[in-house]
N, C-alpha and C positions, 0 to 999 in steps of 0.2 A: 189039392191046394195049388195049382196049377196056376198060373198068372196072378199071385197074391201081390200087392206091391211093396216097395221095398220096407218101405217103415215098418209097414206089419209082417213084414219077412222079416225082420230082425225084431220084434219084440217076440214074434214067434219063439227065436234063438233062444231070446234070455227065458224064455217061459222052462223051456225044454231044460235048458240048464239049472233053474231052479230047481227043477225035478229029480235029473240025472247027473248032475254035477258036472258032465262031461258031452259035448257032442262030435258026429266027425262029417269030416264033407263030403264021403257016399251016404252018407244017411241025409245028410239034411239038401242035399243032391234032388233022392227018392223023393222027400216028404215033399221038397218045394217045386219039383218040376224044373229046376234051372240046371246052367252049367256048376260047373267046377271053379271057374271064373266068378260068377256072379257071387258064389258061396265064401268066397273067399274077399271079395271084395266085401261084403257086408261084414267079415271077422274082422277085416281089417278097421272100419269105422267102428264097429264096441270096441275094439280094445283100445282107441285114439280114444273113447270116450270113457276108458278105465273100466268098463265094463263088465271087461272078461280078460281071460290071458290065452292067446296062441299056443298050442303046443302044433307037434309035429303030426298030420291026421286030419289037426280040427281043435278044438277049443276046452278050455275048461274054466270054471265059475271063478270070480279073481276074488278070493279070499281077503277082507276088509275094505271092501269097494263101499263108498262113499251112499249111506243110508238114505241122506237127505237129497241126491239127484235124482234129477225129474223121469227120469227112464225106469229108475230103480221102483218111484211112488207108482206111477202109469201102471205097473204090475201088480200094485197090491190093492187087492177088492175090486178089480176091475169090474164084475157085473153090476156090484153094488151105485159104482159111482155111474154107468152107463145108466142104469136106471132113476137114480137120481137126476142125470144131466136130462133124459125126457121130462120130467117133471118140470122141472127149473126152467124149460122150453115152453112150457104153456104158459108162462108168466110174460114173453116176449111177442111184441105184435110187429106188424109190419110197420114200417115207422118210427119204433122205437128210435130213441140215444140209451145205449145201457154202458154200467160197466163190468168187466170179466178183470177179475186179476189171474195171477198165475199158478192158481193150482190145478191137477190135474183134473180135477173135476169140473173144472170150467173148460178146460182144454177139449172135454166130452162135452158140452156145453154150447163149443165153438162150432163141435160139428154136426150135433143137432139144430143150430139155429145158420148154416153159412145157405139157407135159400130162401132165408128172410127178402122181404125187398125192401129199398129203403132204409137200412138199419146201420145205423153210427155206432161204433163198439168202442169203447176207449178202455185200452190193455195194458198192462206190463209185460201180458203172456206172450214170449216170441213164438212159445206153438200155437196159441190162440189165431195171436192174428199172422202167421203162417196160414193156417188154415182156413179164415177168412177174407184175405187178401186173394184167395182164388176165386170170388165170388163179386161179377162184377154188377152186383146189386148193394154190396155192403161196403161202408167208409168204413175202416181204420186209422184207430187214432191213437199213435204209441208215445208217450210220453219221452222226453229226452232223461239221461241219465248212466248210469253205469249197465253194464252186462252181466249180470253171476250166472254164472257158464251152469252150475251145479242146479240150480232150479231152472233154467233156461227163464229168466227174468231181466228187468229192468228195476234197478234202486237208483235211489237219490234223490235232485232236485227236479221237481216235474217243470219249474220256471213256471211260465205263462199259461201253461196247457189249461186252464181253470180260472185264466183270470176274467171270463166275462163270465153274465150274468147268469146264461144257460143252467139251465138243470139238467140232469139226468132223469129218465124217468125209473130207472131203477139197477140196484148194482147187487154182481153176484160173486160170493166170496166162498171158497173156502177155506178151513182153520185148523189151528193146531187142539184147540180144544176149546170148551164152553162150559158156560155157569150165567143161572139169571140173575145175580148179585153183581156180573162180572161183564160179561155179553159174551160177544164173539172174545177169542183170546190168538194170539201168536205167542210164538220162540225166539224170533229172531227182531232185533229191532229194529233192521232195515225194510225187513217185511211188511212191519206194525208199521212204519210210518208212510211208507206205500198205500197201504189198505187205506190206512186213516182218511189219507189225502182224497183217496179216490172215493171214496164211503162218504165226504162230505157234502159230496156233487152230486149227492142222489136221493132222492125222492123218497122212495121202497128198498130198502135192504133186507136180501134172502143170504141166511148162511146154506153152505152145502158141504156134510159131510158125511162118511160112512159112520155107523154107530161103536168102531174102536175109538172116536175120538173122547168120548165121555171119558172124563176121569181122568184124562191126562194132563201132565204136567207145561204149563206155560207161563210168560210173564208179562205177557203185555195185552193188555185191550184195547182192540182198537176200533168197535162198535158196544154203543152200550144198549143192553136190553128194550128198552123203550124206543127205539128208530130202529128194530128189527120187524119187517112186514112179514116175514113168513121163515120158518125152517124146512127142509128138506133130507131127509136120514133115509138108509132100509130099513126093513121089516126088523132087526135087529135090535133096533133101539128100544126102550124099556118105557114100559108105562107109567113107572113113576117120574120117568124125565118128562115123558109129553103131558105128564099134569103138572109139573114144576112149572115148566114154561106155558102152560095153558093158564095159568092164576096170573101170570104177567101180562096174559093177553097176547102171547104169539102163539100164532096157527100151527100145529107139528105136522108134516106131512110124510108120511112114511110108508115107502115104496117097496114093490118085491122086483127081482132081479128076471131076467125071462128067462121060462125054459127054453132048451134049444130047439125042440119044436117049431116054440114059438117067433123064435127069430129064424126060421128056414121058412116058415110061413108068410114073412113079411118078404124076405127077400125074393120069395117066388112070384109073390102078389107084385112085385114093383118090378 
């Protein structure tokens, strides 16, 4: 794992830690090929980012670390939402205006689509367009507003960013949970009014999420069933859901995650 870079040298960390509850910096030394320096300098950014807690060695899991921050979700179901963000990729052409908001699914999303050319993304997600911003074929367009550190987002008043006539050609959300009586749903209602805003600038609305979100609890809609163009789930999701939402008339599309084969095969091939 030798020249990994950093971000993924420290979700690495949290991976490890989920595992082991505990890592040290001759091990994760070995595992990443770096100094003593370097290892330590990445303990120090999770634990600024609450992450984790420092001990004397190396690191241990920081017991009631905040559920809802974006580092913490980026770990959970990660192949699932990977293969979802390919899918949700065929939907984008070169040319497009879309929009991404800030979940982490979009955020895989950003980085299946940052060699689009031509392509105008309008975000709340500061990893989204982090990650698009390196791409000098693609506009970014982040709306003005507050910062919430814990989702790594943008809320509030988006002002002007929507006041001409322009469409989207199509916007990609993911959610805290869904029903076709209901549409897309969120928890937060700064979230909801975010989403809303940007959902109404768009053409084609795809939900994207892993198939734990069914059945969860939420309180706000902020797409309704009938302006959804398409869904996106894993393999997981149940057939009674993709015929709920097939009598509505949205498409379910449900994706398997790659073996790692399979993913050693692309990376050879390229």
């Amino acid at each position: 794992m030798a020249g990994i870079a950093e971000r993924d040298r420290q979700q690495a960390v949290l991976r490890l830690l989920d595992e082991a509850g505990k890592v040290g910096v001759g091990e994760l030394m070995d595992r990443f090929g770096v100094s003593a320096v370097t290892i330590r300098k990445d303990l120090e950014a999770l634990e600024r980012r609450r992450l984790l807690r420092r001990v004397r060695g190396g690191a241990v899991a920081l017991v009631g670390a905040d559920e809802g921050a974006f580092d913490m979700r980026l770990r959970h179901a990660t192949a699932q939402k990977q293969a979802i963000a390919r899918k949700a990729a065929t939907f984008v052409q070169d040319g497009d205006a879309i929009a991404l908001d800030c979940s982490t699914t979009c955020y895989y999303l950003a980085l299946e689509i940052r060699s689009r050319r031509g392509l105008v993304v309008v975000t709340n997600g500061l990893r989204a367009a982090d990650v698009l911003s390196e791409s000098d074929a693609v506009t970014v367009v982040l709306p003005g507003g507050t910062v919430r550190r814990s989702s790594q987002s943008i809320v509030g008043d988006f002002g002007d960013v929507f006041s001409s006539r322009a469409r989207l050609n199509s916007g990609f959300f993911g959610l805290r949970s869904l029903a076709p009586a209901d549409g897309l749903m969120e928890l937060s209602s700064e979230e909801t009014a975010v989403k809303r805003r940007l959902a109404a600038a768009c053409t084609d609305i795809y939900g994207l999420f892993d198939s734990s979100k069914v059945g969860r609890f939420a309180l706000h809609p902020f797409v309704t069933s009938d302006r959804i163009a398409g869904l996106v789930s894993d393999e997981g999701l149940g057939d009674d859901t993709v015929g709920q939402w097939a009598e509505c008339g949205v498409p379910v599309h449900r994706v398997a995650p790659d073996q790692p084969s399979a993913r050693l095969s692309r990376v050879e091939a390229g």
